[in-house]
C-alpha positions as CSV (number, residue, x, y, z in Angstrom):
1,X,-41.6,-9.1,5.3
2,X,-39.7,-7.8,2.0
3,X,-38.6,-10.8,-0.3
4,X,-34.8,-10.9,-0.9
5,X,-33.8,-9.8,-3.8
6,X,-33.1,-13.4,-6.2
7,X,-29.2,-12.8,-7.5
8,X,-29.2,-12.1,-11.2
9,X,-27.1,-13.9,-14.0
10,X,-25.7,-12.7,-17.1
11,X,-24.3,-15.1,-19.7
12,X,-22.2,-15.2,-22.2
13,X,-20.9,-11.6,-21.8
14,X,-17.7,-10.7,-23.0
15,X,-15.5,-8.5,-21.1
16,X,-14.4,-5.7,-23.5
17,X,-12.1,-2.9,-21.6
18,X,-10.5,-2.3,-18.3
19,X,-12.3,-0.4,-16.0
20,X,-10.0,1.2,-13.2
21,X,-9.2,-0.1,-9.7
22,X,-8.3,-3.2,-10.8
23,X,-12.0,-4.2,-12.3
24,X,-13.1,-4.7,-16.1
25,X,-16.0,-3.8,-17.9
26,X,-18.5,-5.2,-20.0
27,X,-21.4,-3.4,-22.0
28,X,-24.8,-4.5,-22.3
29,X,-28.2,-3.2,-23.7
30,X,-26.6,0.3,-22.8
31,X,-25.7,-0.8,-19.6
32,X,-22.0,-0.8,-18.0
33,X,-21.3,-3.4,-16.1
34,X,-18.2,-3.7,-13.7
35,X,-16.6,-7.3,-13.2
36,X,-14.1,-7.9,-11.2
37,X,-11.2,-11.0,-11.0
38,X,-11.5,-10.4,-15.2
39,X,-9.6,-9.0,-18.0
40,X,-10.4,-7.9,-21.9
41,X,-11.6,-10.7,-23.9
42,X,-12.6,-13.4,-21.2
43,X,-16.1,-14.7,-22.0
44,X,-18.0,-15.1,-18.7
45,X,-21.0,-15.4,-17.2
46,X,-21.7,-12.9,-14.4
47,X,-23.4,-12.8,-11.0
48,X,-24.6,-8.9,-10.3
49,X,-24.4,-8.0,-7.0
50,X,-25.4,-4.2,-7.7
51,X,-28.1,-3.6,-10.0
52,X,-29.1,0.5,-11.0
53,X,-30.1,1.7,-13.8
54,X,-27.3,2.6,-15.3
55,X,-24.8,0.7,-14.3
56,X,-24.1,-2.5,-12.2
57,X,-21.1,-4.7,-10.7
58,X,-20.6,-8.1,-10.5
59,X,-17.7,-11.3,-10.2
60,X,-17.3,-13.7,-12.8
61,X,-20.0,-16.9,-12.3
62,X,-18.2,-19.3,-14.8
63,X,-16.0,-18.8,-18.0
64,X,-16.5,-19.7,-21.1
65,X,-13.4,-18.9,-22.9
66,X,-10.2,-16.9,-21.3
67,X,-8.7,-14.1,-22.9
68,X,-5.7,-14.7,-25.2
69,X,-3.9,-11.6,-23.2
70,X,-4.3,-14.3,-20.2
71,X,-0.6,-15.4,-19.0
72,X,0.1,-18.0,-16.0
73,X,-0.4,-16.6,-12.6
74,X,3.0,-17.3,-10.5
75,X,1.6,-17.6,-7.0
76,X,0.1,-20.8,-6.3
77,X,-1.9,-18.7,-3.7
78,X,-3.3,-16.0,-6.3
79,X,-6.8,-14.7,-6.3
80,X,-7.2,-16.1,-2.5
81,X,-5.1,-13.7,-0.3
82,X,-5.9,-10.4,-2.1
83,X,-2.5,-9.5,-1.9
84,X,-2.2,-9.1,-5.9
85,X,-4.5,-8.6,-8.2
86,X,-3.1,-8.8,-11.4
87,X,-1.2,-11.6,-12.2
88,X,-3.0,-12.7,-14.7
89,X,-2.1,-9.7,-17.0
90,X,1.7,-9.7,-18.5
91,X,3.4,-6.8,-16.9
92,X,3.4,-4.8,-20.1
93,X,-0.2,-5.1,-19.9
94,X,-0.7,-3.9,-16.8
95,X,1.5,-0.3,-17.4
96,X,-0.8,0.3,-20.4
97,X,-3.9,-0.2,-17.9
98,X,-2.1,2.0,-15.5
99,X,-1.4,4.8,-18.0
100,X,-4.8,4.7,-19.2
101,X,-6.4,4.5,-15.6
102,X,-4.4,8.3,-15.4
103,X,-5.2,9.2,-18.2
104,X,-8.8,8.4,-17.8
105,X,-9.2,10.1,-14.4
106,X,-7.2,13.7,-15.4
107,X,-9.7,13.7,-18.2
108,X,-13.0,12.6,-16.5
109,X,-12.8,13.9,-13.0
110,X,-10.3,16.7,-13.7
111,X,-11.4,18.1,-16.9
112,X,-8.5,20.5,-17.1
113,X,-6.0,21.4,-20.0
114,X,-3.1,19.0,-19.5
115,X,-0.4,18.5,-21.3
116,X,1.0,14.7,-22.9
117,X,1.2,12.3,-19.7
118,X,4.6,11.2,-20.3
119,X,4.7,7.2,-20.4
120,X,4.7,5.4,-16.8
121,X,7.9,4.2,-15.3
122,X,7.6,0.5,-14.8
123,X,9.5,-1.0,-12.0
124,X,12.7,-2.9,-13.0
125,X,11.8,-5.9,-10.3
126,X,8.4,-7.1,-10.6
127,X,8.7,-9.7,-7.5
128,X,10.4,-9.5,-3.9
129,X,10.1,-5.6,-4.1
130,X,8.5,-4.9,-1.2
131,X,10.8,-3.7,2.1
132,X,7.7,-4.2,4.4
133,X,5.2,-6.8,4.8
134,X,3.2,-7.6,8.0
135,X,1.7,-11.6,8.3
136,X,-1.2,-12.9,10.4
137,X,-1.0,-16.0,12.4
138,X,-5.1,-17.2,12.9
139,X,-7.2,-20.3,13.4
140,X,-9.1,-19.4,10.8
141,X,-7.9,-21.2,8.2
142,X,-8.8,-20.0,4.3
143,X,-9.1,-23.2,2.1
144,X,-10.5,-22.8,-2.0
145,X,-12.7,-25.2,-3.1
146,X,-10.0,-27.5,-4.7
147,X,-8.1,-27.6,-1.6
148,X,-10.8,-27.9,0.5
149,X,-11.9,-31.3,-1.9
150,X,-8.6,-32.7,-1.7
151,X,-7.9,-32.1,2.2
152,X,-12.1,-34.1,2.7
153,X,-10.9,-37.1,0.4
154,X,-7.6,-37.4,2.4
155,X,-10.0,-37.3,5.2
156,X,-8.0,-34.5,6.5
157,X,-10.9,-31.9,7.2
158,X,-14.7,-33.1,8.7
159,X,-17.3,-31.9,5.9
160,X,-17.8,-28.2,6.5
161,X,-18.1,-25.6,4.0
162,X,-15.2,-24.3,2.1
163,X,-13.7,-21.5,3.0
164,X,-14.8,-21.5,6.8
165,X,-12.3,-24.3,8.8
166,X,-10.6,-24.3,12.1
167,X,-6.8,-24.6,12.0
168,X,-4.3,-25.6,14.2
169,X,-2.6,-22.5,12.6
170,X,-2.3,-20.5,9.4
171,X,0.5,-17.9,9.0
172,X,0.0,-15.8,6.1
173,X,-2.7,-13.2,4.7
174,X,-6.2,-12.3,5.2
175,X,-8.3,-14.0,2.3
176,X,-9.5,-11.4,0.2
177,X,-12.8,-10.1,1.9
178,X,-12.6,-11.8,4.9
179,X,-11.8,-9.9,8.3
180,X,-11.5,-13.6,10.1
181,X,-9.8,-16.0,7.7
182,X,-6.0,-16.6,6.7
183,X,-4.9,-17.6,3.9
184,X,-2.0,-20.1,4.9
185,X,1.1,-19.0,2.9
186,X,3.7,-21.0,1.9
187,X,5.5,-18.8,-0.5
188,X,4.9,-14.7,-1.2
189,X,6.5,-13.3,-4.1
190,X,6.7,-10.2,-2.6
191,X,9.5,-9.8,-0.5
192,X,13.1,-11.2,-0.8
193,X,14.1,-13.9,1.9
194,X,14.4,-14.6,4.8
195,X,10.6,-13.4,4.9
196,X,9.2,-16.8,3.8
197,X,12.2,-18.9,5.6
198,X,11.1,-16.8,8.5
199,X,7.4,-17.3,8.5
200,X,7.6,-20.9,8.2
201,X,10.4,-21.4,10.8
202,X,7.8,-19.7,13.7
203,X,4.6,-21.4,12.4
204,X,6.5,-24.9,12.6
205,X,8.2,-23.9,15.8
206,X,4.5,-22.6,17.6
207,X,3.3,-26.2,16.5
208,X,6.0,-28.0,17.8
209,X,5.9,-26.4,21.5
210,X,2.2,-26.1,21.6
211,X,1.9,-22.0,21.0
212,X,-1.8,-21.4,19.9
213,X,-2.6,-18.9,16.7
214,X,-4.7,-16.2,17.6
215,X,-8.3,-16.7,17.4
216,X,-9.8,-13.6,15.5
217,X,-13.4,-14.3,16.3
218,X,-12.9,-15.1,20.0
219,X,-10.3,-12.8,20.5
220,X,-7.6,-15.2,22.1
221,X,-4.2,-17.0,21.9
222,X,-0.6,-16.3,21.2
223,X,0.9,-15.5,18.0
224,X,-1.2,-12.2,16.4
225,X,1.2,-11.1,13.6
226,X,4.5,-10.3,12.7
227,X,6.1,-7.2,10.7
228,X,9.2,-8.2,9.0
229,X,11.1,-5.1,7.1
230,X,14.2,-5.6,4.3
231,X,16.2,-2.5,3.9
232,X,18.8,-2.1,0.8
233,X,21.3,-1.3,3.1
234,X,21.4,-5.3,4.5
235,X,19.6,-4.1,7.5
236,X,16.1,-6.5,8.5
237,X,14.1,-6.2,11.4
238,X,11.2,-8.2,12.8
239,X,8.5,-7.1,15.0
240,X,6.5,-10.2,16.0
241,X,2.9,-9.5,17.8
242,X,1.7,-11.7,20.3
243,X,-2.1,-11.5,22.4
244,X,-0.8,-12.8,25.9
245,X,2.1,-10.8,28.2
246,X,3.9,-14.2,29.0
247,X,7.5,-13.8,29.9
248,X,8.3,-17.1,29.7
249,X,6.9,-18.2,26.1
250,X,7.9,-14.7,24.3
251,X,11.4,-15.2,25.9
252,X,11.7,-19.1,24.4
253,X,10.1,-17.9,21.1
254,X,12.8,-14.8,20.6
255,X,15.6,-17.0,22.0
256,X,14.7,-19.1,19.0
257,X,14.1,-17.0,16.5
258,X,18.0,-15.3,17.3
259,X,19.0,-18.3,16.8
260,X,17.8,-19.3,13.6
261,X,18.4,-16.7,12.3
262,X,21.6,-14.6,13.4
263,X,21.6,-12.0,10.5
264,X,18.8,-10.2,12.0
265,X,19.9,-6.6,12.8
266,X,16.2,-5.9,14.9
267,X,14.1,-8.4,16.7
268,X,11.2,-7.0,18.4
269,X,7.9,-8.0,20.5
270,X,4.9,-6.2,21.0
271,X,2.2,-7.6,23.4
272,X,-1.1,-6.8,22.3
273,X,-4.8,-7.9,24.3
274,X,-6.7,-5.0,22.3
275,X,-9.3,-6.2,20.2
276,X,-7.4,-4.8,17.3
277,X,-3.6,-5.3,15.3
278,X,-2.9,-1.7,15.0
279,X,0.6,-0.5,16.8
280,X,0.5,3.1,17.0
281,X,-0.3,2.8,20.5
282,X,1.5,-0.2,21.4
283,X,5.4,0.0,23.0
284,X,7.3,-2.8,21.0
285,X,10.1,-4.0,22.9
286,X,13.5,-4.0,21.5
287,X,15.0,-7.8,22.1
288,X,18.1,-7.9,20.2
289,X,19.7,-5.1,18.2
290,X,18.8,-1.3,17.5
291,X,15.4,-1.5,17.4
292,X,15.4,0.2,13.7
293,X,17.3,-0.4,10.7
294,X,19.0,2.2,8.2
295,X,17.9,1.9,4.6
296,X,19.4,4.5,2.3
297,X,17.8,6.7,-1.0
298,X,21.0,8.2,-2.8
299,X,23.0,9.3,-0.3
300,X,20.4,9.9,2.4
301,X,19.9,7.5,4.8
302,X,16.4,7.4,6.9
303,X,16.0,5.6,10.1
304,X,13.0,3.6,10.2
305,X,11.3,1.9,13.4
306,X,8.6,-0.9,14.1
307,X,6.4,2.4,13.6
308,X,7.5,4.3,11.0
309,X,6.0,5.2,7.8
310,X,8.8,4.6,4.6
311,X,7.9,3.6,0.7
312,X,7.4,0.4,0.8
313,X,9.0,-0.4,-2.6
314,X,12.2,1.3,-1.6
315,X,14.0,1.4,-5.3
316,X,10.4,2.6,-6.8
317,X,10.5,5.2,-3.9
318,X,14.0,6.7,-4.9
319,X,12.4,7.0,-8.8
320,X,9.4,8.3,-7.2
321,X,11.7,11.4,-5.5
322,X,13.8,11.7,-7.9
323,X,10.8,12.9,-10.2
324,X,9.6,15.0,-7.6
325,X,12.9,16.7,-7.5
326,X,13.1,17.4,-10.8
327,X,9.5,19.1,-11.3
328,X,10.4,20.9,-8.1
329,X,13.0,22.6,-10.7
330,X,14.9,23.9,-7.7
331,X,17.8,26.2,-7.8
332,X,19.3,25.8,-4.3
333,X,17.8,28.8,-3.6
334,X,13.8,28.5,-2.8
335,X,12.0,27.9,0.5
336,X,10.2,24.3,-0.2
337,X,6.9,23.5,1.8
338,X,6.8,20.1,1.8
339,X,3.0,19.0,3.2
340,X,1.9,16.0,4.3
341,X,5.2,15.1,4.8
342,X,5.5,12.4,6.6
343,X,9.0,11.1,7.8
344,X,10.6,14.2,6.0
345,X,11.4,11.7,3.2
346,X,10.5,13.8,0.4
347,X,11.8,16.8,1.6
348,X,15.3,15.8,2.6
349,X,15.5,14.0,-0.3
350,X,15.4,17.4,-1.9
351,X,17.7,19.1,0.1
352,X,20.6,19.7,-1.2
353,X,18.8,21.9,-4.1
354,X,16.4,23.9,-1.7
355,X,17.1,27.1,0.4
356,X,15.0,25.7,2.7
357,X,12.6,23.1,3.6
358,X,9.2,23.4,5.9
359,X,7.4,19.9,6.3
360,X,4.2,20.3,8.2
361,X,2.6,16.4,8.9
362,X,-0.5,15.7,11.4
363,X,1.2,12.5,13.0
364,X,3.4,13.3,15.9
365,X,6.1,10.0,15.6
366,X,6.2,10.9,11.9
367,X,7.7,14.4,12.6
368,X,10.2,13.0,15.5
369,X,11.2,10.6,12.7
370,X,11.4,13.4,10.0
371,X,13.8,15.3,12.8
372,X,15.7,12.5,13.8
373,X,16.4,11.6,9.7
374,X,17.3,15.5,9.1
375,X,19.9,15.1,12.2
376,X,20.6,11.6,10.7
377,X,21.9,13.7,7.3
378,X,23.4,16.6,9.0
379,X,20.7,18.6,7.9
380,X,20.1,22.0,9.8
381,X,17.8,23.7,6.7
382,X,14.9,21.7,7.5
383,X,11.9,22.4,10.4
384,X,9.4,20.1,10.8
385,X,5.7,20.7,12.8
386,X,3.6,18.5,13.7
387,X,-0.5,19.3,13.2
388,X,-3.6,19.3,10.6
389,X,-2.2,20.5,7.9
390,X,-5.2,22.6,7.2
391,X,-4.8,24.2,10.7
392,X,-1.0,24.8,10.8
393,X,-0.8,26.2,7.5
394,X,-2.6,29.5,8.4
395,X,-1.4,33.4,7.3
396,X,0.9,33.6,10.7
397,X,3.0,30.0,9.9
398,X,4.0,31.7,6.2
399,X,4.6,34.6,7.5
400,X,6.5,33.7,10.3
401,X,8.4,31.4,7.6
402,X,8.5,32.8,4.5
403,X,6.4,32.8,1.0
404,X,6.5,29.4,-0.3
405,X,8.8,29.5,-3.8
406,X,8.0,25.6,-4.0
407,X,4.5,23.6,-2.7
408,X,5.1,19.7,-2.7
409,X,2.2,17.9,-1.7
410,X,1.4,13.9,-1.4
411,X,-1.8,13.8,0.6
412,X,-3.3,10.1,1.7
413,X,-5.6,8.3,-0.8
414,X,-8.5,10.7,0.1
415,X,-6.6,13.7,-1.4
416,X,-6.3,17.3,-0.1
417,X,-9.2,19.0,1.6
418,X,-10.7,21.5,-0.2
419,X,-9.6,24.5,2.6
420,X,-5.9,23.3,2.2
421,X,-6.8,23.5,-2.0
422,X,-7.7,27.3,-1.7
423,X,-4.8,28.3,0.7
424,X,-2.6,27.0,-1.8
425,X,-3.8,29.0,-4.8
426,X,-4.0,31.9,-1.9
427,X,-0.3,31.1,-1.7
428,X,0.7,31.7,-5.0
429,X,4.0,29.8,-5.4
430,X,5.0,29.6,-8.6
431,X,5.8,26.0,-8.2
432,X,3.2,23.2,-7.0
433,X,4.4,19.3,-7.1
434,X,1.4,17.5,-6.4
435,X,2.6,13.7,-6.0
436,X,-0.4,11.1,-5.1
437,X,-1.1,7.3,-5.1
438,X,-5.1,8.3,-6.2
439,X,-5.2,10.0,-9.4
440,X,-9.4,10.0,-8.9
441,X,-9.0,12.4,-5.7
442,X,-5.7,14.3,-7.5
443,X,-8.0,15.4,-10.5
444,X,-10.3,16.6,-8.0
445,X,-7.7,18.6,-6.8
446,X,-6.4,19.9,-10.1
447,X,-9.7,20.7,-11.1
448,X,-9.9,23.5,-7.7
449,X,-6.2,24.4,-8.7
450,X,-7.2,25.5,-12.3
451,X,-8.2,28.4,-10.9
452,X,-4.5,29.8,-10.4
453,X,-2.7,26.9,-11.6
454,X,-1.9,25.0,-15.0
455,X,-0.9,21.8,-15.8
456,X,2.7,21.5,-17.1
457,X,3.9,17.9,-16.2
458,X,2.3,14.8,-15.6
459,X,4.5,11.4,-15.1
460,X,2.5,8.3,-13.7
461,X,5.2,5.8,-11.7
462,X,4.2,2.4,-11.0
463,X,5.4,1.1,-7.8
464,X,3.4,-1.8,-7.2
465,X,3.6,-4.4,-9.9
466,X,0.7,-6.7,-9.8
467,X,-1.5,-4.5,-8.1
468,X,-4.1,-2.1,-9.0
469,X,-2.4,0.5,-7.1
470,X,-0.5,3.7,-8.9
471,X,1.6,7.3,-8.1
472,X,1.3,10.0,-10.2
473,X,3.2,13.4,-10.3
474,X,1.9,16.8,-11.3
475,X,3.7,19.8,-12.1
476,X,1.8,22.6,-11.7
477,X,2.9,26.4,-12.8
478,X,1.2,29.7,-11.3
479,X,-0.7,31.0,-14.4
């Protein structure tokens, strides 16, 4: 039988840079080590969890000294629910880290003549920005350490090991890692009320009529999760998921929930006994109200249901656009080929400067969505189509449609595929706005561009503060 490996301990190492994707780095005897839950200048010692030759990863063991670049983290639930990873790090901080992870990345990965990367845009609110944020309710309750002391010396919790309890309830987040265990929230930053009011109002409400939390593990009991979306327009609409099709309880809870809270524009219900939380095939039934909300970028509004994708940091999204729009350079003129497109956001966005606007997106609801927003805006210059991008974008569909003038493309985390790469240099459209929340995968990209495409623009846009996430736009010109 092969021995286990016996975990390795570093001490006394001091972090020295920031890494990307939200880790830091330490160097030692020519090694790079990758730390997470750290920042520059923390003295620590570390537990390795990968060890190669090279290189190795790890999480902070103990710390000797913290970092003087160290501020107060806000959430009292920070570092357990994964929702943020950053608070540590003053904002300012955290933009130069973001910067640097684009610039880093370009360099590295794309190694391709760019020009300056213009500083990132920050976002002007750095709490309650989100407009979508879906809870779980669990019996799996998260507990630290601390918590887990204090709850055994009330005698509130039998001695098991922290981390690992049975609850009555939790509503909140996964704990970071964890596939089983919520964290129990009592305040998120992250979204502007009635979220938390909410939350707290159905967890206390379950408990007081004898509702059980879903059972992650075991795959049973009522409430699953709940989907609560803010629009800027005043519009709110929750979705609330439960795992058993009774009439009778889902009836009391959303008589209850319209009561406590009138405001709401969309209350919804979905019933779900899969063995998994995703909705795409799930029916939510409409309760009270539209069963979608209205949230508006500039003049454009979008209609957005229980299922619909939309940016989630809505004021950060209109930024976003706007700096698509302007690298678009568009003269009212041009036919626009807007891939990946989603809910048509981009592209109607850009309207009023385009000739006209093809959006091609693999998702089926997302292209009803994109055509019910264009009818939404009075739009008759747009035509959406539904299909792999890769496959619908073939020599018939352009010439059927026209020679693209303009290319904007924001492709998933995992980039473009390398066939959709090479029918955009086969294109040729003088313009190419490559927008993308992965600048590793985009430099890919740029690097298989370069062979008919320069680099003339580059603006990074931070739309999650606190996070390790980041969007970047690229304005490419046909050489």
């Amino acid at each position: 039988m092969a021995r286990k490996k016996k975990n390795i301990t570093l001490e006394n190492v001091l972090i020295e840079d920031y890494a990307a994707e939200g880790k830091s780095l330490a160097r030692l005897d020519g090694k790079v080590i990758f730390v997470e839950q750290v920042v520059p200048g923390d003295v620590v010692d570390i537990c390795l969890t990968k060890n190669k030759k090279d290189w190795g990863e790890g999480w902070p063991l103990r710390f000797h000294s913290y970092s003087d670049k160290r501020v107060d983290p806000f959430c009292a639930h920070f570092g357990t629910c994964g929702g943020c990873q950053w608070q540590m790090l003053p904002y300012d901080l955290q933009l130069q880290y973001k910067q640097k992870q684009v610039q880093d990345n370009l360099k590295r990965i794309g190694k391709v003549q760019l020009p300056e990367i213009w500083p990132i845009i920050g976002a002007k609110s750095i709490t309650r920005y989100r407009n979508k944020i879906e809870y779980t309710f669990g019996t799996e309750e998260f507990l630290t350490k601390e918590e887990f002391n204090r709850r055994k010396a009330e005698a509130q919790v039998s001695p098991l090991e922290a981390g690992d309890r049975k609850s009555p309830g939790a509503a909140g987040f996964h704990a970071k890692g964890s596939w089983s265990k919520v964290v129990d929230v009592q305040t998120c930053h992250l979204q502007a009320e009635p979220t938390n009011d909410l939350r707290l109002a159905i967890k206390k409400y379950a408990f007081q009529n004898g509702l059980s939390f879903y059972n992650l593990r075991e795959q049973h009991g009522f409430l699953r999760t709940m989907q609560v979306r803010l629009c800027e327009t005043g519009e709110w609409m929750a979705n609330i998921m439960v795992g058993e099709d009774d009439p009778e309880k889902i009836e009391k809870l959303m008589q209850f929930v319209l009561l406590q809270f009138p405001g709401i524009t969309s209350l919804l219900y979905t019933v779900n006994t899969k063995r998994n939380d995703s909705l795409h095939d799930l029916e939510p039934v409409v309760y009270h109200g539209k069963g979608y909300v209205i949230e508006q970028l500039e003049n454009f509004q979008f209609k957005i249901g229980p299922k619909s994708f939309f940016q989630t940091n809505t004021r950060q999204g209109e930024e976003l656009y706007r700096i698509t729009r302007d690298f678009a350079e568009l003269t009212g003129k041009e036919t626009l080929y807007d891939l990946y497109c989603g809910t048509g956001s981009i592209g109607i966005f850009c309207s009023q400067n385009a000739g006209k606007i093809i959006g091609v997106e693999m998702i089926d609801a997302a292209i009803e969505d994109a055509k019910e927003n264009a009818a939404l805006n009075n739009l008759d210059k747009t035509h959406f189509y539904a299909g792999d991008v890769i496959k619908v974008c073939d020599d018939d569909f352009f010439a059927k449609h026209g020679r693209a003038d303009v290319i904007i493309t924001d492709p998933p985390r995992a980039g473009m595929h390398e066939k959709l790469v090479q029918k955009i240099n086969e294109m040729a459209a003088p313009t190419v706005v490559y927008v993308s929340c992965n600048p590793a995968t985009q430099a890919r990209d740029l690097a298989l561009l370069d062979e008919k495409y320069a680099v003339t623009k580059i603006q990074p846009v931070d739309m999650f503060p606190h996070t390790l996430h980041i969007e970047n736009v690229v304005q490419l010109k046909l050489r």
